[in-house]
N, C-alpha and C positions, 0 to 999 in steps of 0.2 A: 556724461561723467562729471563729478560734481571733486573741487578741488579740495586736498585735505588741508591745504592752507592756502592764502588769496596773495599771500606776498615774502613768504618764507622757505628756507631750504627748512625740512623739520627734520632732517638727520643734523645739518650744524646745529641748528637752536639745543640740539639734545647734548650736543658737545658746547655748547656757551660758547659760540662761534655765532659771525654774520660777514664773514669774508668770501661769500661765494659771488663771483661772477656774474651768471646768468643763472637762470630756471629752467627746467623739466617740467614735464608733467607726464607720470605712465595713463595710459590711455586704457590700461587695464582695470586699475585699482584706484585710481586718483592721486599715487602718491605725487608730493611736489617735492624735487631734487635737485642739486645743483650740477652745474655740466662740466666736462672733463676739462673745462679755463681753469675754473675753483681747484683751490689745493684738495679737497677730501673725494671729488670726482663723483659725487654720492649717485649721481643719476646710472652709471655703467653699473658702480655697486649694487644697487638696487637690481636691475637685470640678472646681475651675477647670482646673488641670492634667489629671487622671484622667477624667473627665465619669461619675464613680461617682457614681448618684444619690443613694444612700441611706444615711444618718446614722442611727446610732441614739444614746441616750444612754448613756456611760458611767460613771455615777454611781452608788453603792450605792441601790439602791431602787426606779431608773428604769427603764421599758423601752419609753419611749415612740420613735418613728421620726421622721425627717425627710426628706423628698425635696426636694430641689434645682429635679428637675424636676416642677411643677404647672400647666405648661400645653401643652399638642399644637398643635403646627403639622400640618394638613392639608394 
């Protein structure tokens, strides 16, 4: 999965913002997002709209994952 940006939230940049936190990355679409630290929370956002479950970190170092969805309805 190839990232839509290497070092940016692109939901702030869209808003003329660079006050985010940390970084996302959905693991579906490649968006890059910022995490629910940041004021705009863009990464859950993005879920919200997409229902892409899976986050991973994009921070130098990291490469832990995140799923949204953790529980099954039967």
């Amino acid at each position: 999965m190839q990232p839509e940006s290497v070092q940016d939230c692109v939901d702030c940049l869209a808003l003329g913002e660079r006050n985010w936190a940390h970084l996302r990355m959905c693991l579906s679409c490649g968006h890059v997002a910022c995490c629910d630290s940041s004021p705009h929370k863009h990464a859950t956002a993005h879920f919200g709209s997409s229902q892409h479950p899976v986050m991973r970190s994009f921070e130098p170092g990291e490469d832990w994952r995140w799923c949204y969805v953790d529980t099954a309805i039967v």
